[in-house]
TORFI-851514 format. One record per residue (C-alpha): residue number from 1; residue in three letters; x, y, z. Coordinates in steps of 0.5 Angstrom, whole numbers. Last residue first. Layout:
<sites>
<site num="NUM" residuo="ala" c1="X" c2="Y" c3="Z"/>
...
</sites>
This chain:
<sites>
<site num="214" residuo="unk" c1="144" c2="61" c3="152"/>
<site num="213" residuo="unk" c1="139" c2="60" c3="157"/>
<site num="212" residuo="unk" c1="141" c2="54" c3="159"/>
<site num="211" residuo="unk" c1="148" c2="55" c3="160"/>
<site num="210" residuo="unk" c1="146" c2="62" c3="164"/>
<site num="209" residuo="unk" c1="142" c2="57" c3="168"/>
<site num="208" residuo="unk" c1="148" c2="53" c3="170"/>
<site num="207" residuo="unk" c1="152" c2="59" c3="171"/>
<site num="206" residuo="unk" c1="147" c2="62" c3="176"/>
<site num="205" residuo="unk" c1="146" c2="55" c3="180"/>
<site num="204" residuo="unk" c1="153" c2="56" c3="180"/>
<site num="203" residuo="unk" c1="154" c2="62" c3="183"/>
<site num="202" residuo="unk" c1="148" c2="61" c3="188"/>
<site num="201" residuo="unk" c1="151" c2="55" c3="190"/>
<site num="200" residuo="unk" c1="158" c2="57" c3="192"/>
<site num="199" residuo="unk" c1="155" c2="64" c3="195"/>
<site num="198" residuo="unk" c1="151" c2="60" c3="200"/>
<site num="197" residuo="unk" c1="159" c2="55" c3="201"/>
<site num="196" residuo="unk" c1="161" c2="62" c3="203"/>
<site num="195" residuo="unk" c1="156" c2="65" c3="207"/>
<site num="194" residuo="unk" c1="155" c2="57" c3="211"/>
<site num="193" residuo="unk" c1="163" c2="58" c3="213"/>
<site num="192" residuo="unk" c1="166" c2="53" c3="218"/>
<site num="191" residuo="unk" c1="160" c2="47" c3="216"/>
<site num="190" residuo="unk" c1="157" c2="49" c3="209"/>
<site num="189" residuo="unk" c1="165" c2="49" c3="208"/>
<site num="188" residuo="unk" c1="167" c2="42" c3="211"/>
<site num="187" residuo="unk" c1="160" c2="39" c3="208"/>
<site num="186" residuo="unk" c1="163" c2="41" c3="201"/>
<site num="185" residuo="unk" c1="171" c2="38" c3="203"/>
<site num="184" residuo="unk" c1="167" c2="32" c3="204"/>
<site num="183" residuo="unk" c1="164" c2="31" c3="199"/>
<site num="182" residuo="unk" c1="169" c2="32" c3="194"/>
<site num="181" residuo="unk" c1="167" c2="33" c3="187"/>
<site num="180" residuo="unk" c1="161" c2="38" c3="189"/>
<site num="179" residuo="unk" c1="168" c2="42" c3="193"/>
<site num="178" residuo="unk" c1="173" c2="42" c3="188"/>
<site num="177" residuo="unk" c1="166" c2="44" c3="182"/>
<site num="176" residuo="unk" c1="166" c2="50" c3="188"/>
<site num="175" residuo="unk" c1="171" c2="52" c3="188"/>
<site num="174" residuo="unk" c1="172" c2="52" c3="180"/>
<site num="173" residuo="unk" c1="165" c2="56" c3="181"/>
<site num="172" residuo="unk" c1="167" c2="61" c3="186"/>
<site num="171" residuo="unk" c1="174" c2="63" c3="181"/>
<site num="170" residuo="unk" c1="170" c2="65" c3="174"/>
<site num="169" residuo="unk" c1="166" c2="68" c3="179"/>
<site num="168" residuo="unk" c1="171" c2="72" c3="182"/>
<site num="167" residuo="unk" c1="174" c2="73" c3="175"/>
<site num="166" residuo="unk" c1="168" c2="75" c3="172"/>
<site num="165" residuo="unk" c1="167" c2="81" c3="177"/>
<site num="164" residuo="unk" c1="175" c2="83" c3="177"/>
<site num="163" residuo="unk" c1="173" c2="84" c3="169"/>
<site num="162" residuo="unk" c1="168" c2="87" c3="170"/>
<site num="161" residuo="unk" c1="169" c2="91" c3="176"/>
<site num="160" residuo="unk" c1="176" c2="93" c3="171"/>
<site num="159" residuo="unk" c1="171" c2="95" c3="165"/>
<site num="158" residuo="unk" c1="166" c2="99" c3="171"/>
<site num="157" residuo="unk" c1="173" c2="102" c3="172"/>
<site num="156" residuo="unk" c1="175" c2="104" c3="164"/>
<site num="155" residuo="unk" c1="168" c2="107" c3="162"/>
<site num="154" residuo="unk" c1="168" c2="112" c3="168"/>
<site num="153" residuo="unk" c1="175" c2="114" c3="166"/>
<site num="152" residuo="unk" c1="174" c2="114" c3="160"/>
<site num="151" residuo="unk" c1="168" c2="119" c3="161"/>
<site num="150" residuo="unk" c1="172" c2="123" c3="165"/>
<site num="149" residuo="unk" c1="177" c2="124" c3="161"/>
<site num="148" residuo="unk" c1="171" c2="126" c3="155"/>
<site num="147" residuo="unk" c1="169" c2="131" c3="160"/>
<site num="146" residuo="unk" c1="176" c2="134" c3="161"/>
<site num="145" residuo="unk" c1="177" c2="134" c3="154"/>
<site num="144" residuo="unk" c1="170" c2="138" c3="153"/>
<site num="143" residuo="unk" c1="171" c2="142" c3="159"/>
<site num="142" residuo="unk" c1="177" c2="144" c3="156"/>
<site num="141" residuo="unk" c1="175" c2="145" c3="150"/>
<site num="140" residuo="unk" c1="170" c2="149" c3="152"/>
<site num="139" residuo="unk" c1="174" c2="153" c3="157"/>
<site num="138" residuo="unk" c1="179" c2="154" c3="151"/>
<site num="137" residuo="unk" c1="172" c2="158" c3="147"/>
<site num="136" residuo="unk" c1="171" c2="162" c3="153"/>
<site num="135" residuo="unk" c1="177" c2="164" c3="153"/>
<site num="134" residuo="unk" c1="178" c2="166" c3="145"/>
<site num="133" residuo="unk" c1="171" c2="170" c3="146"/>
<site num="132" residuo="unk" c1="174" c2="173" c3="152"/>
<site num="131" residuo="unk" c1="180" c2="175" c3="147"/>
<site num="130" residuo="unk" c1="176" c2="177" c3="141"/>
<site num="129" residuo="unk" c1="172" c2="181" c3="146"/>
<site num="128" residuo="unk" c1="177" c2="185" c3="149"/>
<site num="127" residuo="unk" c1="181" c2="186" c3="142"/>
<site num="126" residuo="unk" c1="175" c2="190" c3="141"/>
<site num="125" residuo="unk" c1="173" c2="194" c3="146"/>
<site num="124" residuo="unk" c1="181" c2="196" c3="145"/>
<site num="123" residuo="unk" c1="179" c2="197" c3="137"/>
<site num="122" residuo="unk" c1="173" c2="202" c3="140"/>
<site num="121" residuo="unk" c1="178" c2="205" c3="145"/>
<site num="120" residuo="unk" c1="183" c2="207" c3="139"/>
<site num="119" residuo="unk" c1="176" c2="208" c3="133"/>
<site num="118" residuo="unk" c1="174" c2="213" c3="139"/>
<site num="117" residuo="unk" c1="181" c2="216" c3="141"/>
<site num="116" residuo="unk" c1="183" c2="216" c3="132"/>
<site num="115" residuo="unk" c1="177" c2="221" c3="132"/>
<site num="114" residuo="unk" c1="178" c2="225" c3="137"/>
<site num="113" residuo="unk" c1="185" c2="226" c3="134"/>
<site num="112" residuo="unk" c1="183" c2="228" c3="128"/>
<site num="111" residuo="unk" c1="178" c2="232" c3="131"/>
<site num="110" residuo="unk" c1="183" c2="236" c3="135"/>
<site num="109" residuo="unk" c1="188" c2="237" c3="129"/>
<site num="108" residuo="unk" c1="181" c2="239" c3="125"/>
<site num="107" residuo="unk" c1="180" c2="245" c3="131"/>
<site num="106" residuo="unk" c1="188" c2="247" c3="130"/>
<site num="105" residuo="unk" c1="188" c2="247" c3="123"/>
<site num="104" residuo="unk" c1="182" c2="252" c3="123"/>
<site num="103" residuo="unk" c1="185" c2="256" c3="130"/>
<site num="102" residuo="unk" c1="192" c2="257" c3="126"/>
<site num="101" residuo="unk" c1="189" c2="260" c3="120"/>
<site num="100" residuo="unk" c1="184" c2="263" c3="124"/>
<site num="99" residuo="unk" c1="190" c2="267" c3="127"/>
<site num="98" residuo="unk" c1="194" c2="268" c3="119"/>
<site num="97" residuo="unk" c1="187" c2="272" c3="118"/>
<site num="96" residuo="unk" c1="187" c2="276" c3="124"/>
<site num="95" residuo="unk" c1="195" c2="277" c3="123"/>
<site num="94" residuo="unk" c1="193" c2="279" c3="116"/>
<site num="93" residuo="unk" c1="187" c2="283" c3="119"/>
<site num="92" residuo="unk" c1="193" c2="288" c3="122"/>
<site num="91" residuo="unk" c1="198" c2="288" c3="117"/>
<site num="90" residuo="unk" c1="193" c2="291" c3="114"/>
<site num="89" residuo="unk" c1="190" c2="296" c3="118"/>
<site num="88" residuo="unk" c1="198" c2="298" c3="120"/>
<site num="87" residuo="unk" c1="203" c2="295" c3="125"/>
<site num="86" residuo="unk" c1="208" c2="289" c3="125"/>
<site num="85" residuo="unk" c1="211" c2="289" c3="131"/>
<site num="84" residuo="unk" c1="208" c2="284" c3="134"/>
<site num="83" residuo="unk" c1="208" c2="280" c3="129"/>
<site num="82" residuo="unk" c1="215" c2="276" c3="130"/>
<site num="81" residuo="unk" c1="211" c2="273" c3="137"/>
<site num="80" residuo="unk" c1="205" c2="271" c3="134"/>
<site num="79" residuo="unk" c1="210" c2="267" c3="129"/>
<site num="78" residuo="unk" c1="213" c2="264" c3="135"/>
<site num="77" residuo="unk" c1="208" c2="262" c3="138"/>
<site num="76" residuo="unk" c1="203" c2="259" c3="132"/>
<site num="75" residuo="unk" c1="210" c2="255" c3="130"/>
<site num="74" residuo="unk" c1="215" c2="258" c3="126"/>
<site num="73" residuo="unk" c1="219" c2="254" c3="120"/>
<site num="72" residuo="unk" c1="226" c2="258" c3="118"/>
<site num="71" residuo="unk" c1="229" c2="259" c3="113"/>
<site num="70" residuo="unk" c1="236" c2="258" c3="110"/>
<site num="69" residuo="unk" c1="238" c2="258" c3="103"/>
<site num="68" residuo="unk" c1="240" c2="253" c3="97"/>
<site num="67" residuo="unk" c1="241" c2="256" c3="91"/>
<site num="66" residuo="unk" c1="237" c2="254" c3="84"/>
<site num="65" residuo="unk" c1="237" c2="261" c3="82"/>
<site num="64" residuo="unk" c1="230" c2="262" c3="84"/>
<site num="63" residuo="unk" c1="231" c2="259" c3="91"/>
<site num="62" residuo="unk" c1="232" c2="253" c3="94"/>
<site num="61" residuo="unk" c1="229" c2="252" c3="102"/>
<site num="60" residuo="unk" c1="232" c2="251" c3="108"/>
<site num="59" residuo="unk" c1="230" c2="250" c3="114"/>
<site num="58" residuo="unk" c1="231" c2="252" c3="122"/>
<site num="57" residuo="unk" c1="225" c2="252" c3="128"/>
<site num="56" residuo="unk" c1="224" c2="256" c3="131"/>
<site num="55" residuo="unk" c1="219" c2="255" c3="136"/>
<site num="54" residuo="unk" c1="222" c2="250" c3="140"/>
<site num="53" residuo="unk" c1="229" c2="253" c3="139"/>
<site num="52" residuo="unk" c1="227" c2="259" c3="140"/>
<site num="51" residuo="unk" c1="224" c2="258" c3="147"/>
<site num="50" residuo="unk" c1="229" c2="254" c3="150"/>
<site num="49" residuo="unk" c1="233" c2="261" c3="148"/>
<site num="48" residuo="unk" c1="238" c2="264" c3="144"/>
<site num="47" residuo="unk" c1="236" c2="271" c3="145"/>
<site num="46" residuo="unk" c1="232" c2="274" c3="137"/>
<site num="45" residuo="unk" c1="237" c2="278" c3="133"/>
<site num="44" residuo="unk" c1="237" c2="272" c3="129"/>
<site num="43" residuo="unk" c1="230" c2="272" c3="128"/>
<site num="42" residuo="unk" c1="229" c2="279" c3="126"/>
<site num="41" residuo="unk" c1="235" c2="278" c3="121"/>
<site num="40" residuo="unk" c1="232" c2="272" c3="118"/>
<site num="39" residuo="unk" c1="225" c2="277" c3="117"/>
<site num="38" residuo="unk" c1="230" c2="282" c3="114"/>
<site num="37" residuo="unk" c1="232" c2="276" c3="109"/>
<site num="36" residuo="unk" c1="226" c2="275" c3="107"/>
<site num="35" residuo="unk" c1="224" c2="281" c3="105"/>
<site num="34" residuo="unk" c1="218" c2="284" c3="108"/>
<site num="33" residuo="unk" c1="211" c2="284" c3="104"/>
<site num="32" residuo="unk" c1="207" c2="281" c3="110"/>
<site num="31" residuo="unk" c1="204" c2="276" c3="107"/>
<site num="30" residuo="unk" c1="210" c2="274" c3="102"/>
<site num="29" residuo="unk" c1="215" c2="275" c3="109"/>
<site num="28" residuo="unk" c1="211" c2="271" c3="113"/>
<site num="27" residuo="unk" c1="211" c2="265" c3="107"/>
<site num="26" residuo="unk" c1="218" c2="265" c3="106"/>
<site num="25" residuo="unk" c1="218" c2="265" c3="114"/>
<site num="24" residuo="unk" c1="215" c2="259" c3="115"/>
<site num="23" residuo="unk" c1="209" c2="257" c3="118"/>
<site num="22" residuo="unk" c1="208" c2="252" c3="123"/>
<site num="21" residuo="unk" c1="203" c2="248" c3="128"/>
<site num="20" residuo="unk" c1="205" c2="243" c3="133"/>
<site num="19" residuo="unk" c1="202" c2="237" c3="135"/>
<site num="18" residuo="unk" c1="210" c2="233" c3="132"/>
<site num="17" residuo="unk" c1="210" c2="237" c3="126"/>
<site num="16" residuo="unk" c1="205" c2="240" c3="123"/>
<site num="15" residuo="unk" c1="205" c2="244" c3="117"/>
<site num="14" residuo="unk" c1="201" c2="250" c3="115"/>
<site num="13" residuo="unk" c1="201" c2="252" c3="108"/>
<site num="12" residuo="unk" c1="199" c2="259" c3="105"/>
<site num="11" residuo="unk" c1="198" c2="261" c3="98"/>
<site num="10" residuo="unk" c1="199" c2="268" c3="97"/>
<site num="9" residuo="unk" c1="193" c2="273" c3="95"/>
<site num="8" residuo="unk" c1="193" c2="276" c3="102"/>
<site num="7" residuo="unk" c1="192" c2="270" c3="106"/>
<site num="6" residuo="unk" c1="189" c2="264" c3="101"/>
<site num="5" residuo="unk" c1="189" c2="257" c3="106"/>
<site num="4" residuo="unk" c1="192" c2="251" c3="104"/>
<site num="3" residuo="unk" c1="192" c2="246" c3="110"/>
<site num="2" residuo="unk" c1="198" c2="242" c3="112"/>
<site num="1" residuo="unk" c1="199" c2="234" c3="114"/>
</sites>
């Protein structure tokens, strides 16, 4: 990313490069009418430090003659530093001017980043929503499945209660046809279980009346 700015009729870009602002010494030389080489030199001069190495940052570039040669890269800091000799009215405002330059870059940086923070946190509500409509949406299956279980469940044990309802009846009236064709095994039952021989009979006479009816 760079912005094109115009200081002292040179076209100027500034890069940034992990946050940080940069100019270049090629452009600095051009705006401040030094020659390149003596700005090189004036960095050189500069101790080696954790301070020039984070804020001077070592290029090359190709000059006229097709030569590759080396410059430098000068965050705000650096670049700060490097004027402080510079004097004169002119020299002056071009500090003034490569100064806003920076606040300028600066300022969209922070709007850029602003931005990328609200569409980041709009795309999190988002996710958050996806995954809670993808939760709700497994509880549905999940109650929809458990209802259907269930149903089936319901549905097979009153099958069962049939069947075992059929097969007692279908029993009680074999007992009780044993008992009609034998008398004395009738009076017997009536005798030692009148609640038994009493669900005999109503059996029966049920099935009799279903035979009729159907």
């Amino acid at each position: 990313m760079s912005a094109l700015i115009t200081i002292n009729h040179t076209n100027i870009s500034l890069e940034v490069v992990e946050s940080k602002i940069f100019t270049t010494s090629l452009q600095i030389a051009e705006v401040f009418e030094k020659q390149h080489k003596n700005i090189i030199q004036a960095i050189s001069n500069l101790p080696d430090d954790s301070f020039k190495k984070d804020n001077f940052i070592l290029s090359e570039y190709q000059d006229k003659q097709g030569k590759i040669r080396p410059c430098y890269k000068l965050s705000r800091d650096a670049f700060s530093l490097l004027v402080m000799g510079f004097t004169g009215a002119k020299a002056y405002k071009w500090k003034i001017d490569f100064i806003n330059a920076f606040n300028l870059m600066e300022k969209q940086l922070k709007d850029i980043y602003n931005g990328k923070n609200i569409n980041y946190i709009i795309g999190g509500y988002k996710a958050q929503i996806v995954q809670h409509n993808k939760r709700i949406e497994d509880l549905q299956n999940e109650v929809k499945l458990l209802t259907a279980k269930q149903t089936a469940k319901t549905s097979d044990e009153i099958l069962a209660l049939v069947n075992k309802g059929l097969k007692f009846d279908r029993l009680m009236s074999d007992y009780y046809k044993i008992a009609e064709e034998h008398s004395e095994l009738k009076s017997l039952i009536a005798r030692l279980d009148p609640l038994l021989y009493e669900i005999l009979r109503v059996i029966n006479t049920d099935k009799k009346q279903r035979t009729l009816f159907n």
